[in-house]
Backbone as CSV, one residue per row, in Angstrom:
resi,resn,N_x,N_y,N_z,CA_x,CA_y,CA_z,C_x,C_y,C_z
1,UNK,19.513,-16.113,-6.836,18.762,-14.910,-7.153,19.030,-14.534,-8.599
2,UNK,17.976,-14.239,-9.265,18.133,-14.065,-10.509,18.361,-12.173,-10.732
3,UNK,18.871,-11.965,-12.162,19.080,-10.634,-11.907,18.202,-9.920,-13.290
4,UNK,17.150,-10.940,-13.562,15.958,-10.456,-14.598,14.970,-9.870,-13.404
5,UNK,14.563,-8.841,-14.106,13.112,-8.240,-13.487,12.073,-9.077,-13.844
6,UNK,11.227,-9.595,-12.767,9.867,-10.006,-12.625,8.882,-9.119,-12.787
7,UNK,7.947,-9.373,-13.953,7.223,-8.483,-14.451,6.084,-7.730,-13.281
8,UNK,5.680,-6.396,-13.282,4.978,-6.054,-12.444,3.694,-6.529,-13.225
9,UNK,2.606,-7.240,-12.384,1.440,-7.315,-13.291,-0.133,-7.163,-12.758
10,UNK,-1.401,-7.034,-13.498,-2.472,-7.020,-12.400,-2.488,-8.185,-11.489
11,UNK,-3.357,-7.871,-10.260,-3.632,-8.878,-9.569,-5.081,-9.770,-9.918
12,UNK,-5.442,-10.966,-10.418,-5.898,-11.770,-10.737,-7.078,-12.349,-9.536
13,UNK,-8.107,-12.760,-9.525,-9.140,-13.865,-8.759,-8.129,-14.771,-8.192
14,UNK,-7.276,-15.518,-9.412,-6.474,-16.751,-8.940,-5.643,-15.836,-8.026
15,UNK,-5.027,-14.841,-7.979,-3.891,-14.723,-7.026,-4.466,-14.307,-5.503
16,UNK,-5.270,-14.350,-5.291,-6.158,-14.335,-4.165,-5.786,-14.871,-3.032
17,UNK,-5.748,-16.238,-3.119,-5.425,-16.845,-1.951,-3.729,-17.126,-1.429
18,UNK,-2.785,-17.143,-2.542,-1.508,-16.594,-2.051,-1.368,-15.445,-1.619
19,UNK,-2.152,-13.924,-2.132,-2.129,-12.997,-1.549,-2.442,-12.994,-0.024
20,UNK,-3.943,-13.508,0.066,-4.469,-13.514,1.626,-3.037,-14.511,2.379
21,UNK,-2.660,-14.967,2.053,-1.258,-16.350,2.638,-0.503,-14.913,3.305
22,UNK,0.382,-14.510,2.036,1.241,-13.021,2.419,1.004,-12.027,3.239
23,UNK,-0.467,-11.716,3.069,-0.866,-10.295,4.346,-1.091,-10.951,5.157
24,UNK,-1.745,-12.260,5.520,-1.676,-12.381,6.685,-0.858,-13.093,7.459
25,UNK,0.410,-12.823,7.018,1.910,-13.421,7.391,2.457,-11.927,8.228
26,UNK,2.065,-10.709,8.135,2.064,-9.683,8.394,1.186,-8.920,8.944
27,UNK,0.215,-9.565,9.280,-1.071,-9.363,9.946,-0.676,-7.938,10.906
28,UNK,0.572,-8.208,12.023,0.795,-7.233,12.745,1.270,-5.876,12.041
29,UNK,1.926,-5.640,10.984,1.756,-4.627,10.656,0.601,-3.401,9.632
30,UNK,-0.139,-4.807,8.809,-1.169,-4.614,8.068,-2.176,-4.365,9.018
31,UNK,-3.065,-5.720,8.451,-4.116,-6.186,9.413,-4.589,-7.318,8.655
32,UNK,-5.201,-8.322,9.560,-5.455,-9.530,8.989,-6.991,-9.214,7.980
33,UNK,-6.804,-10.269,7.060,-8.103,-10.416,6.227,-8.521,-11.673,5.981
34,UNK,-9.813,-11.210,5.797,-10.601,-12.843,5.543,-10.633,-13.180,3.999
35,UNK,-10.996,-14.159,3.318,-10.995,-13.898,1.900,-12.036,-13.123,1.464
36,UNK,-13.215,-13.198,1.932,-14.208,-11.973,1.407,-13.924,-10.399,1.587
37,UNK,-12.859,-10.532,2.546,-13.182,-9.118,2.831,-11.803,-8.754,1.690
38,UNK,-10.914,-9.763,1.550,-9.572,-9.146,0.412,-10.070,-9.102,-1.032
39,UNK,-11.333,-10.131,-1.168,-12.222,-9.968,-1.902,-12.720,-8.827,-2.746
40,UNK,-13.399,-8.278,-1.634,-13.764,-7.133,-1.735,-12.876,-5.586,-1.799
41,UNK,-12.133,-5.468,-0.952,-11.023,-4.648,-1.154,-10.119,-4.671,-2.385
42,UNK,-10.299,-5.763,-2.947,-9.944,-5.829,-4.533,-10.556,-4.820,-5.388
43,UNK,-11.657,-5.508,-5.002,-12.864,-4.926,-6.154,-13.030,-3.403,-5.961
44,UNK,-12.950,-3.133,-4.941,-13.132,-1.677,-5.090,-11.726,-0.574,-5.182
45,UNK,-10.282,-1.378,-5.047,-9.047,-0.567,-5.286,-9.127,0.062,-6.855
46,UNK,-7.946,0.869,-6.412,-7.481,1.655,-7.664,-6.762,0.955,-8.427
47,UNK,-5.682,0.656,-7.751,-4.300,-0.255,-8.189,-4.080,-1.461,-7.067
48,UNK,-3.968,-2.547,-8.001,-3.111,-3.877,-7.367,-2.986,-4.510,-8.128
49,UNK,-1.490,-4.751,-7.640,-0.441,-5.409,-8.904,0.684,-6.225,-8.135
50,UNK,1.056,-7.649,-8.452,2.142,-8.025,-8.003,3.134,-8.456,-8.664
51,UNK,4.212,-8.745,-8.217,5.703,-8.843,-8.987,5.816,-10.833,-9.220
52,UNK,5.749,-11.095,-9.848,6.424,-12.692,-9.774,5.145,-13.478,-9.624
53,UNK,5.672,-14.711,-8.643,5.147,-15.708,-8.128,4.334,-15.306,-6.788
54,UNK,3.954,-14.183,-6.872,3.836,-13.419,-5.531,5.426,-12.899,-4.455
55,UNK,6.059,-12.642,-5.565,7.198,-11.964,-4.083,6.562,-10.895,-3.550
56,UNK,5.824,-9.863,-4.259,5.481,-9.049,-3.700,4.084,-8.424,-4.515
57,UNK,3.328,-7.459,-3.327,2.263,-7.042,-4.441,1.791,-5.899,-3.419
58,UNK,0.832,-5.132,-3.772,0.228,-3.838,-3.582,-0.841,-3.590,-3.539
59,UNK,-1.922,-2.839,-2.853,-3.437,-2.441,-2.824,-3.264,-1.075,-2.599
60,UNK,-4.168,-0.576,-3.542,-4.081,0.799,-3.452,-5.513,1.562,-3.609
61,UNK,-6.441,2.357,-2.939,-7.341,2.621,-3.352,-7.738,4.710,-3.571
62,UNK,-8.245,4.916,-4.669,-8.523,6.355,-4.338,-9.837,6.865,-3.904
63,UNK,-9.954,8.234,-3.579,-10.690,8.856,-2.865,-11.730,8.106,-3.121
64,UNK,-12.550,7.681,-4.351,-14.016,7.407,-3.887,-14.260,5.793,-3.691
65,UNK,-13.107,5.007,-3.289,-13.455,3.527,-2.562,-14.395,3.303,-1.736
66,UNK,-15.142,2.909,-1.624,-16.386,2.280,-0.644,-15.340,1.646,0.445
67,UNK,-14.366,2.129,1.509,-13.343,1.731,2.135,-13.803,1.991,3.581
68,UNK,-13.606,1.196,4.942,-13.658,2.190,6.143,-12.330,1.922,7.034
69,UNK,-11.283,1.810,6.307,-9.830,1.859,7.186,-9.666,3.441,7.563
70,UNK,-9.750,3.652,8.939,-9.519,5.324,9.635,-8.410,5.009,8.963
71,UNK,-7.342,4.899,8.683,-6.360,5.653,7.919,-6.984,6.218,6.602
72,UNK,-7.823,5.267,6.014,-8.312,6.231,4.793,-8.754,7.212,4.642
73,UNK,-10.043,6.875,5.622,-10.994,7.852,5.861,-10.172,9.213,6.500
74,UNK,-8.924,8.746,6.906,-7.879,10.564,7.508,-7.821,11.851,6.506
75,UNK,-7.374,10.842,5.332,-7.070,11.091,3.904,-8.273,12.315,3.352
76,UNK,-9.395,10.919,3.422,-10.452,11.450,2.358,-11.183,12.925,3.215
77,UNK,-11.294,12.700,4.702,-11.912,14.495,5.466,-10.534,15.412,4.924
78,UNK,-9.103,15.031,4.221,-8.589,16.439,4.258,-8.224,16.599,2.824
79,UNK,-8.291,15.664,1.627,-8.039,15.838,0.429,-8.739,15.399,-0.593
80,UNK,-9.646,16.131,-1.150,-10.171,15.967,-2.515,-10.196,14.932,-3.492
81,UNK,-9.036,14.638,-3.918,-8.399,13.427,-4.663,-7.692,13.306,-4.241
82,UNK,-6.951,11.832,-4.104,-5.820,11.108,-3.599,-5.647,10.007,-4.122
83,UNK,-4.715,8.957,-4.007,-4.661,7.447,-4.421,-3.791,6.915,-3.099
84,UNK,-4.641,6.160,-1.962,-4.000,5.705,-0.634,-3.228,4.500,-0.831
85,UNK,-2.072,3.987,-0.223,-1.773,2.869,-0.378,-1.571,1.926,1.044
86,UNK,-2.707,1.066,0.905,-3.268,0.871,1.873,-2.551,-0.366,2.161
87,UNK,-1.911,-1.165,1.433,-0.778,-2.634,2.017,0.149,-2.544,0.395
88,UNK,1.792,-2.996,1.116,2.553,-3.349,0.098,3.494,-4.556,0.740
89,UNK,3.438,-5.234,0.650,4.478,-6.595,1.224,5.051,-7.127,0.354
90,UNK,6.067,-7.338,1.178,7.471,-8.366,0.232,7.537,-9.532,0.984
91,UNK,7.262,-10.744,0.110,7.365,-11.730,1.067,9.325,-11.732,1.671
92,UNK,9.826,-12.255,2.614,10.684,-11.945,3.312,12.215,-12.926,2.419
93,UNK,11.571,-14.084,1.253,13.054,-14.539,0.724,12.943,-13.493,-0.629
94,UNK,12.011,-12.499,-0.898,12.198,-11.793,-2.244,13.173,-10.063,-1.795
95,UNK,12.845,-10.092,-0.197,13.735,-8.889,0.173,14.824,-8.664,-0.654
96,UNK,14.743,-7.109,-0.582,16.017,-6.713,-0.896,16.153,-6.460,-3.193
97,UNK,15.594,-6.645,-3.319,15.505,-7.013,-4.749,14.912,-5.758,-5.475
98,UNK,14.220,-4.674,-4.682,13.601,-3.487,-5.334,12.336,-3.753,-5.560
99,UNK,11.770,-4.715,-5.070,10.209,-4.676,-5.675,9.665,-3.388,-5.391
100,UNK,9.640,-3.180,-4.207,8.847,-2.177,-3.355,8.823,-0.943,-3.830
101,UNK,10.015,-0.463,-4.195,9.995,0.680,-4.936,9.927,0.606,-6.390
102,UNK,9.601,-0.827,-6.873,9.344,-0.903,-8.661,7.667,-0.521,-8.437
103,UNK,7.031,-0.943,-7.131,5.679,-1.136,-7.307,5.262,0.316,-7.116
104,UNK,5.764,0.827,-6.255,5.304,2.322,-6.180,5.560,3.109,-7.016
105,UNK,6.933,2.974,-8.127,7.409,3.524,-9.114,6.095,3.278,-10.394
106,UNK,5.562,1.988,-10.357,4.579,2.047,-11.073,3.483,2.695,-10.808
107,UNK,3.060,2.754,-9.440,1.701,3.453,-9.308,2.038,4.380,-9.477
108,UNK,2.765,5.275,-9.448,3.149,7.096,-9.861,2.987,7.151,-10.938
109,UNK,3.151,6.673,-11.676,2.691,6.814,-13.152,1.394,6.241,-13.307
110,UNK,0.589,5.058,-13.026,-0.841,4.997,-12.777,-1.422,6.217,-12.772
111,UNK,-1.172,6.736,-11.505,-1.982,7.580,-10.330,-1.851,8.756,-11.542
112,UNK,-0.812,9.064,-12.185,-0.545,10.257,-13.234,-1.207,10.208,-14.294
113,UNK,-1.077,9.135,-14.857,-2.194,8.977,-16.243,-3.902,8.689,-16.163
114,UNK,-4.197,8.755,-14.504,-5.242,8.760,-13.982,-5.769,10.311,-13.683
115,UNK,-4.706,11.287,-13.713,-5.078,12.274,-13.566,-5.029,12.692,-11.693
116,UNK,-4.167,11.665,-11.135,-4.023,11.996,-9.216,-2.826,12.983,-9.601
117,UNK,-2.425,13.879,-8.008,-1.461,14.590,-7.863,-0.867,14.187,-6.578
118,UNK,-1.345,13.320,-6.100,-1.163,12.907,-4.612,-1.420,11.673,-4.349
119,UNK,-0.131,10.875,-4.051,-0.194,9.720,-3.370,-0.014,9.802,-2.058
120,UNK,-0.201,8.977,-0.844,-1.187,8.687,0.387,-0.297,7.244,1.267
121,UNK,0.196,7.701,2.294,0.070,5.948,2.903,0.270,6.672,4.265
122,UNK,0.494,5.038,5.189,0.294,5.702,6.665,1.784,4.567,7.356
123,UNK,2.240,4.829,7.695,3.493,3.498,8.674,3.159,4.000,10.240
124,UNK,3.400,2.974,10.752,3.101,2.968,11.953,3.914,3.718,12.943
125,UNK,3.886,4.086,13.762,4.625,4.993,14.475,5.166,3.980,15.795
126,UNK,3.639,3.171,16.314,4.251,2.645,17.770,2.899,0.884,17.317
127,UNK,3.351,0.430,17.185,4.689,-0.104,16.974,5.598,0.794,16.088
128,UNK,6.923,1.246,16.155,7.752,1.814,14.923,7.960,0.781,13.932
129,UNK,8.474,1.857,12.992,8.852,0.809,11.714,10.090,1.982,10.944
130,UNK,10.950,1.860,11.523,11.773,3.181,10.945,12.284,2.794,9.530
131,UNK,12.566,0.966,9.503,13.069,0.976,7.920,11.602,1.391,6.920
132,UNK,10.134,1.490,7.084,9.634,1.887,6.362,9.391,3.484,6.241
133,UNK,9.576,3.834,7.162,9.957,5.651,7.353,10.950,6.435,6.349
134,UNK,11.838,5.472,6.553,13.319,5.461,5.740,13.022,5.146,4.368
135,UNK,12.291,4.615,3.956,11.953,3.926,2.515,10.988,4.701,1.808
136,UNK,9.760,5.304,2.657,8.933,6.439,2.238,9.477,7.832,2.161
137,UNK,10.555,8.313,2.882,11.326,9.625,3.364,12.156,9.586,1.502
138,UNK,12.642,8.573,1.392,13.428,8.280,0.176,13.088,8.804,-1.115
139,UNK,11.930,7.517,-1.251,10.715,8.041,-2.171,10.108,9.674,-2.364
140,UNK,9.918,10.309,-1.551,9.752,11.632,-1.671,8.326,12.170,-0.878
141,UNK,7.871,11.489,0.238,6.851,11.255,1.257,7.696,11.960,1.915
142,UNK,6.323,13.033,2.513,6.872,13.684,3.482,5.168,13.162,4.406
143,UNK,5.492,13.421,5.911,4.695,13.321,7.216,3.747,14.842,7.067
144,UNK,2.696,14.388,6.979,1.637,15.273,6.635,0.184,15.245,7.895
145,UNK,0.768,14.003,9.035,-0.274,14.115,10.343,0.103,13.037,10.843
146,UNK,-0.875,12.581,11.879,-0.608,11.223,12.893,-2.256,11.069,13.534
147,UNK,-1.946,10.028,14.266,-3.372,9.593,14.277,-3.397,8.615,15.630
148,UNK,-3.798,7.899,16.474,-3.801,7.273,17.137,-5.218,6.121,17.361
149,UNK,-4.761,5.572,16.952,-6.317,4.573,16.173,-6.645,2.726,16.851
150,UNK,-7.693,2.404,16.177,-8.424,1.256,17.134,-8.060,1.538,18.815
151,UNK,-8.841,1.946,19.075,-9.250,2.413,20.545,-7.728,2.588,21.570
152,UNK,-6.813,3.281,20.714,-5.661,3.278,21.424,-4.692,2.165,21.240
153,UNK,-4.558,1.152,20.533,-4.066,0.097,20.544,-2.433,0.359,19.409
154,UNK,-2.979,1.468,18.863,-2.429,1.760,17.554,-1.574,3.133,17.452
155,UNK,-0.421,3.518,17.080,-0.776,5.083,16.342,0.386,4.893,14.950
156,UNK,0.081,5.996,14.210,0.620,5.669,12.666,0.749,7.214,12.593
157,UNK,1.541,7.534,11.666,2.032,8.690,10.771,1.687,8.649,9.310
158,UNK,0.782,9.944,9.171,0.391,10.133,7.288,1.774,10.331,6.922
159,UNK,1.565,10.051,5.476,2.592,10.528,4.276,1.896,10.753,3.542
160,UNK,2.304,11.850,2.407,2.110,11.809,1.508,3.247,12.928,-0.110
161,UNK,2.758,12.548,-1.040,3.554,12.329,-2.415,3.167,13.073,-3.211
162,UNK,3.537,14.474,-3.323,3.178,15.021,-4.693,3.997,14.321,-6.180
163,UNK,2.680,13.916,-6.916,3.365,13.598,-7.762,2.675,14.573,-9.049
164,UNK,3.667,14.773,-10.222,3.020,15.799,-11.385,1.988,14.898,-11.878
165,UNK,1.119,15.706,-12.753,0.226,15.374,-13.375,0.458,14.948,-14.647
């Protein structure tokens, strides 16, 4: 393990198909994608950016994404502006290294020089995921609703992030 930082950087056309590799290595906590559709969810995010060789990377989209993930859409019926963060994965030998919070550390400042006051995500409730509860609670996310989604199969907990302007 090296102890240089891997640059955070945009996400690229070429990084496409290692990306789709990564989320859908995680399918169960994300959700799986096809390449058109990560495609597309590119094209219309706010922020996505990954660290390295792909250890890790981020999708993030704000209020006016052409998006229909009900977690978004939770967002957009109760807040004005926002910036959601809709997948962040670490592939599992880059654990532990800080990406996760370098990547969100970057979008706060994005989302700020963009003029957001509010960052957005959702972790799952059942299935749980308490180390990501624990990791958003950290960050400065507080639980702002819950939801119970795809026809019952699902339920998740909002967060969200005041951040200054």
């Amino acid at each position: 393990m090296t102890s240089e930082l891997q640059p955070i950087e945009r996400v690229s056309p070429a990084d496409e198909p290692p990306i789709l590799a990564l989320n859908n290595e995680h399918a169960a906590e994300l959700s799986w994608l096809e390449p058109e559709r990560l495609s597309f969810l590119i094209g219309e995010a706010f922020y996505t950016r990954r660290i390295g060789a792909l250890e890790a990377f981020i999708l993030c989209f704000d209020q006016d994404a052409d998006y229909d993930s009900p977690n978004f859409l939770w967002f957009r019926e109760r807040y004005p502006r926002f910036v959601y963060v809709d997948r962040v994965v670490v592939a599992a030998a880059a654990r532990g290294r800080g990406h996760a919070r370098r990547l969100y550390e970057d979008l706060f400042e994005q989302a700020r020089r963009a003029g957001h006051t509010m960052v957005t995500c959702e972790v799952n409730a059942d299935p749980p995921n308490p180390a990501s509860d624990a990791f958003h609670a950290a960050l400065g996310f507080a639980e702002v609703g819950d939801a119970v989604i795809h026809g019952g199969k699902k339920s998740v907990r909002y967060w969200a992030k005041p951040i200054a302007a």
